[in-house]
C-alpha positions as CSV (number, residue, x, y, z in Angstrom):
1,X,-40.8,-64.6,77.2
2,X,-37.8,-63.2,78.1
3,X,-35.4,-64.8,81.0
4,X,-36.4,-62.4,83.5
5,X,-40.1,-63.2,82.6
6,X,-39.6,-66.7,82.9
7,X,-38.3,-66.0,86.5
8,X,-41.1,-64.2,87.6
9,X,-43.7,-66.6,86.5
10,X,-42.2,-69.4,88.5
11,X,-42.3,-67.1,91.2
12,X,-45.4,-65.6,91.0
13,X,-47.0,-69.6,90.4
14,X,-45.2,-70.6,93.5
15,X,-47.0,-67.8,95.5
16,X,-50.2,-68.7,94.1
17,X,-49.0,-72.2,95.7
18,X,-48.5,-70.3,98.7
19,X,-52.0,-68.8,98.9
20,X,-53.7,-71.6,97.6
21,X,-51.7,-75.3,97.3
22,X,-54.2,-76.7,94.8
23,X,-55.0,-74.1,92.3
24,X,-51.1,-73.9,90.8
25,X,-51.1,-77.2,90.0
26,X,-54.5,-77.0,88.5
27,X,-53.2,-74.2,86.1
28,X,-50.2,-75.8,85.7
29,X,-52.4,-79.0,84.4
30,X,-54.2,-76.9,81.7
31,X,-50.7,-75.0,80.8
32,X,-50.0,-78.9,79.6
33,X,-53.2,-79.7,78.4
34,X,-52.9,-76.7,76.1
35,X,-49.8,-78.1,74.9
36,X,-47.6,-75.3,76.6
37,X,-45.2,-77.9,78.7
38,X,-43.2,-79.9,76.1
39,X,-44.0,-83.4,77.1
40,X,-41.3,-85.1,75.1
41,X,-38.6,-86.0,78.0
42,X,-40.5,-84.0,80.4
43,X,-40.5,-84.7,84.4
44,X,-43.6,-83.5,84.1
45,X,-45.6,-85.6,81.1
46,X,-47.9,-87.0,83.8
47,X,-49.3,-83.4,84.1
48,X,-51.0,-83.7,80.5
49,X,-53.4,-86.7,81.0
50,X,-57.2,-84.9,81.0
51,X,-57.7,-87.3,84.2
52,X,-55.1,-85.2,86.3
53,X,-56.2,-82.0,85.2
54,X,-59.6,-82.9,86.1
55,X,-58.3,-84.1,89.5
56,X,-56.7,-81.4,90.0
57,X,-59.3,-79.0,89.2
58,X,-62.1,-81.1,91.5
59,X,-58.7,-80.1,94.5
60,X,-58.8,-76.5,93.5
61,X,-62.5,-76.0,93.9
62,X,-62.3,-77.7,97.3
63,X,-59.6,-75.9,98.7
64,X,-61.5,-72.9,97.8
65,X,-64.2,-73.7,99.6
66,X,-62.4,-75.3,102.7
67,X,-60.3,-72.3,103.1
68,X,-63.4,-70.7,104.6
69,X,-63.6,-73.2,107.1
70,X,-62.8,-72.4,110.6
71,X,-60.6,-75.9,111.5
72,X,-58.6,-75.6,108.7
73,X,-54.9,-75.8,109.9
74,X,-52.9,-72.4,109.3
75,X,-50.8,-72.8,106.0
76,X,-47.9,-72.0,108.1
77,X,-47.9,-75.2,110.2
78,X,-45.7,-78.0,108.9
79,X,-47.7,-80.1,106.7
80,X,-49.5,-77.6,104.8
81,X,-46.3,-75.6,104.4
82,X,-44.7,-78.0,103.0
83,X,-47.6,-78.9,101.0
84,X,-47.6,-75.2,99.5
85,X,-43.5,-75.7,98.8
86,X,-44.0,-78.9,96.7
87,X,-46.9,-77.6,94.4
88,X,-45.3,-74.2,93.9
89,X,-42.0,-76.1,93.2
90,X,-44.0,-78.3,90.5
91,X,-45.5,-75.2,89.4
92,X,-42.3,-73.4,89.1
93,X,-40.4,-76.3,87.5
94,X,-43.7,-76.4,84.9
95,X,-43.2,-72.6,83.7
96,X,-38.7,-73.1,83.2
97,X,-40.0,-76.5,81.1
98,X,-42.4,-74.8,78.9
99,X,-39.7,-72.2,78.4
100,X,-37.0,-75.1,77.8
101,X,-35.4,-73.9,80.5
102,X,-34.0,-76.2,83.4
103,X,-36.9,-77.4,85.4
104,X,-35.0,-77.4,88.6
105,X,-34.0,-74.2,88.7
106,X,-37.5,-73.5,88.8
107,X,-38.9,-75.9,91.1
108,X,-36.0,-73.9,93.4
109,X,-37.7,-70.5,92.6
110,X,-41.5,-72.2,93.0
111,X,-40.7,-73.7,96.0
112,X,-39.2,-70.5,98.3
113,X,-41.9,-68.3,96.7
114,X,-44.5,-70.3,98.0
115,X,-43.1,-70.8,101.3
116,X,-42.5,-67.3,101.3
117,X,-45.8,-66.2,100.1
118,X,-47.4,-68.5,102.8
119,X,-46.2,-66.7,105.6
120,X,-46.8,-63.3,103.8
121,X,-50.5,-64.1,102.7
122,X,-51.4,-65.4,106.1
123,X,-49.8,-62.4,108.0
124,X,-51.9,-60.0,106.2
125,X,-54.8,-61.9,106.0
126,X,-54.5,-61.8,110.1
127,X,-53.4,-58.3,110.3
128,X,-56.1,-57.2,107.5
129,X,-58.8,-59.6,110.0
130,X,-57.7,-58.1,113.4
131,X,-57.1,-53.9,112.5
132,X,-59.9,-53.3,110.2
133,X,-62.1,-55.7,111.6
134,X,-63.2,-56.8,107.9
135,X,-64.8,-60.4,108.2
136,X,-62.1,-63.5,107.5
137,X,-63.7,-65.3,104.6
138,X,-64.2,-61.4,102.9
139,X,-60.3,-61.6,102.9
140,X,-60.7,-65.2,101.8
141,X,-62.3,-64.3,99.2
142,X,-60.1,-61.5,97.9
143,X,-57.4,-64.0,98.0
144,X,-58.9,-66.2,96.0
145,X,-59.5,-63.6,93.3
146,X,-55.8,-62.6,93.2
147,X,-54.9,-66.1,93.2
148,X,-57.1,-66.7,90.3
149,X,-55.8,-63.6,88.8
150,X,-52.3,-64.3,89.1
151,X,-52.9,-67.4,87.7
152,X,-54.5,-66.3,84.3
153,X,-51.2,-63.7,84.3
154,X,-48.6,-66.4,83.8
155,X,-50.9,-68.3,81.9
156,X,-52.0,-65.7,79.1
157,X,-47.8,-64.6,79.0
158,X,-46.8,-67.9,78.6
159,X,-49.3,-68.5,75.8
160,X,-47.9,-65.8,73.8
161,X,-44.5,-66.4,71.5
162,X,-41.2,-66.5,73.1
C-alpha cells in the first residue's frame, strides 16, 4: 500500500464507524487476528486476543440488528457520535499501524471520517426515507451491505504486499 492508500483506508474504516460503530472495530479485530496489526509495541495488542474479536463480533451483529429498531437514538446525538468518533479513530489508528505508520495520525483521519460519515449517512438515509418513500430498514439494510463491503475493501488491500 501506497501512502495515499493507507489514508484512504483509515478514512474509509472510520466511515464504516460512522455508519455502523461496531462493525470497524470488529474488522479491525480480525485485521489483528490475521496477524496484519504488528503487535510488538503496538497501542493496539489488546485487539489480537480471540476473546475481543469474538466480543466484538457478538457487538457487530447486534448493532445490526438494533439499527432497525425504531427507539434507537439518531447517530448524530452526542453519545452515539462520539461513540462512532472513537471506533473509527481505533479503526483508523489500526490501518496507519499495520502500515507502520504513526497510529495517531490515523486515529486523526478515523475519527473526522466517522463523525463526518455519521452526519452524511444519516442525512441520506432520511432524505432517501422521506422523497422516495422506500421503507427505513430497506435503507438499513443497504447500509449495512456497504458497510460490510467497505469493510472487506480495506481488509483484502491491506492483506496484499506493501
Amino acid at each position: 500500500m501506497n501512502d495515499a492508500q493507507v489514508y484512504a483506508g483509515a478514512a474509509v474504516m472510520g466511515a464504516v464507524a460512522g455508519m455502523r460503530s461496531m462493525s470497524a472495530p470488529a474488522v479491525v479485530s480480525q485485521l489483528s487476528n490475521s496477524g496484519l496489526i504488528p503487535e510488538d509495541g503496538s497501542p493496539l495488542m489488546w485487539l489480537h486476543h480471540p476473546g475481543v474479536s469474538k466480543v466484538l463480533t457478538v457487538l457487530a451483529t447486534g448493532e445490526l440488528i438494533a439499527d432497525k429498531l425504531p427507539f434507537i437514538p439518531a447517530r448524530t446525538k452526542a453519545g452515539p457520535l462520539a461513540a462512532r468518533a472513537l471506533t473509527g479513530g481505533l479503526s483508523g489508528a489500526a490501518v496507519f499501524s499495520s502500515k507502520r505508520r504513526p497510529w495517531w495520525i490515523g486515529a486523526l483521519i478515523g475519527a473526522a471520517a466517522a463523525v463526518g460519515a455519521s452526519f452524511g449517512a444519516y442525512k441520506l438515509r432520511k432524505q432517501i426515507t422521506e422523497e422516495y418513500h422506500v421503507p427505513d430498514t430497506v435503507v438499513a439494510i443497504a447500509e449495512d451491505a456497504l458497510v460490510a463491503g467497505c469493510g472487506y475493501l480495506v481488509l483484502s488491500s491491506l492483506r496484499r504486499k506493501s
